[in-house]
N, C-alpha and C positions, 0 to 999 in steps of 0.2 A: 819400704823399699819396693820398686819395683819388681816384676819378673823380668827375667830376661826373657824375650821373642822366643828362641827356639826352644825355651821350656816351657810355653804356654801349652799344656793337651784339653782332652775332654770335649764337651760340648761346645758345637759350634768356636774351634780350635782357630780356623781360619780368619773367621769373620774378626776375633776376637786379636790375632796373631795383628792384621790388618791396621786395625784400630790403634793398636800399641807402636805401631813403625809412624802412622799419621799422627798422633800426638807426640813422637818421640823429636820429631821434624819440625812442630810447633814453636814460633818464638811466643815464650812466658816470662823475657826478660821484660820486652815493655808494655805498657798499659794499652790492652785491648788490641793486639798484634794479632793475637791466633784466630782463626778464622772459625768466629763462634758458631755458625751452624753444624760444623762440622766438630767442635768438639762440644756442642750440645746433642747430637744423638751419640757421639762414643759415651758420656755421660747415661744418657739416659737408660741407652742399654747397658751398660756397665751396672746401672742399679736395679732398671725392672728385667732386665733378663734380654738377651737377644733372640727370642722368640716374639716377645713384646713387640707390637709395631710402635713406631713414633709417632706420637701424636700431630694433628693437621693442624694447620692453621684456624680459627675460627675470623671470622668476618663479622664486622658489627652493624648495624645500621646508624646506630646511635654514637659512634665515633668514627667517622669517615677519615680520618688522618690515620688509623691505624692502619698504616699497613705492610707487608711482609716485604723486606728488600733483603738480597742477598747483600755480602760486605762488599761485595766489590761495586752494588750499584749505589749503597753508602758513600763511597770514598769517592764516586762520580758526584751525588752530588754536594759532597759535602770537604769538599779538597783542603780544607785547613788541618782536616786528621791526620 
């Protein structure tokens, strides 16, 4: 079970308080709703630590189609989602 927000203390209490209100607002009813950038770094620092920077993107030469689009320019251009 979760914490409740205003019993989260300790280290970096804020960041962490933050993170908990932004997923709590998430829809995880339907497939691939929640706005995965964003709960890919509450994740990531959730596990290496919110001192941990979040890792960049890398850039390939050798697959030019990879590349970083936030969800909403997905849903631009991919409107059947």
């Amino acid at each position: 079970m979760n914490q409740q927000v205003g019993a989260i203390t300790g280290p970096h209490a804020a960041e962490r308080r933050r993170a908990a209100l932004a997923s709590a607002r998430m829809n995880f009813h339907d497939p691939d709703a929640a706005p995965s950038e964003r709960l890919n770094r509450i994740l990531w620092h959730d596990a290496r630590g919110w001192d941990v920077s979040y890792p960049t993107v890398k850039r390939s030469l050798f697959f030019p189609m990879s590349v970083d689009l936030s969800d909403e320019e997905r849903e631009e251009r991919d409107p059947d989602r």
